[in-house]
C-alpha positions in Angstrom: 20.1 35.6 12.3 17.7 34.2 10.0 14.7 31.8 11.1 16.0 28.8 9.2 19.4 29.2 11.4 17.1 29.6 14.6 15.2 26.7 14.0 18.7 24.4 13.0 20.2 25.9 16.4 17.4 24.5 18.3 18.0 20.7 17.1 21.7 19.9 18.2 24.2 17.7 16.7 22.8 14.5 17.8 19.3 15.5 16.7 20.5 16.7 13.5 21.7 13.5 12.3 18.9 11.3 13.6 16.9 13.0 11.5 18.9 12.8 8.5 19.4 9.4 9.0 15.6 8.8 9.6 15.1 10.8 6.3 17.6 8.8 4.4 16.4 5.4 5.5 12.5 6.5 4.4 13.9 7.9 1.2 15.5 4.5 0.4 12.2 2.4 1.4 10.1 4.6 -0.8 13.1 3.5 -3.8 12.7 -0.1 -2.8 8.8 0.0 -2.9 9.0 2.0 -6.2 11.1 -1.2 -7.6 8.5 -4.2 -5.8 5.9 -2.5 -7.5 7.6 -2.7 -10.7 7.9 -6.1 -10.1 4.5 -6.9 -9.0 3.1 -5.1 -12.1 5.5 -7.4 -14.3 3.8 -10.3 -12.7 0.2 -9.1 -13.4 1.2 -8.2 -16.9 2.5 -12.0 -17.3 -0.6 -13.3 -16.1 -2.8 -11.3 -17.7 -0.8 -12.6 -21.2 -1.4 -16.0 -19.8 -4.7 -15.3 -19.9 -5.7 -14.9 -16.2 -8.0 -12.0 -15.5 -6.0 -9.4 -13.7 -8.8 -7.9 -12.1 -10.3 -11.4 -10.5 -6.2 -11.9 -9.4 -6.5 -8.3 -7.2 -9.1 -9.3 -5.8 -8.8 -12.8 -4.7 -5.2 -11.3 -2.9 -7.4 -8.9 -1.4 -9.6 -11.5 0.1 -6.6 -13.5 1.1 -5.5 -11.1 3.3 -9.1 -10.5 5.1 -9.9 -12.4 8.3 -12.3 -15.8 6.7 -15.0 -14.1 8.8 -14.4 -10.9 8.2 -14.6 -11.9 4.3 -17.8 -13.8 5.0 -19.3 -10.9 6.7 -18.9 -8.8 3.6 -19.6 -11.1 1.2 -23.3 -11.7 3.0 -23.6 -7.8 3.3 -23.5 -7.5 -0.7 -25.7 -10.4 -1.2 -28.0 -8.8 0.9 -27.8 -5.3 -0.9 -28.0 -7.3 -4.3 -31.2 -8.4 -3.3 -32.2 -5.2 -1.7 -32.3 -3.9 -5.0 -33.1 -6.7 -7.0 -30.1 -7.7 -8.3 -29.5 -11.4 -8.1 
């Protein structure tokens, strides 16, 4: 008996197709973010034609999704290392 056939006798029938239905779910996500993406690059590429700079737009979702004092707390902390090294 091979080891690939003792290690698929140890999972039984019920554990066999958990995991293949675990796998297939994961495997249709990763399709689904594949296709958002898409999108979300088609909306950056329409801005950025509109003239809107696509690098500012990252990085103003970015801070939309920080805490408002988590987002303060940074933005202090580079202040702080702009003038640590003279750069404002």
């Amino acid at each position: 008996m091979s080891e690939d056939q003792v290690t698929v006798d140890i999972l039984n029938a019920t554990a066999q197709t958990r995991l293949k239905t675990i796998i297939e779910r994961v495997e249709r996500l990763e399709e689904e973010k594949a296709e958002v993406m898409a999108h979300i690059k088609d909306v950056f590429a329409e801005a950025k034609g509109e003239g809107f700079d696509v690098k500012v737009l990252r990085k103003v979702i970015r801070m939309r999704k920080q805490d408002k004092a988590k987002r303060q707390e940074e933005e202090a902390l580079i202040d702080l290392y702009l003038s640590a090294i003279g750069g404002l």
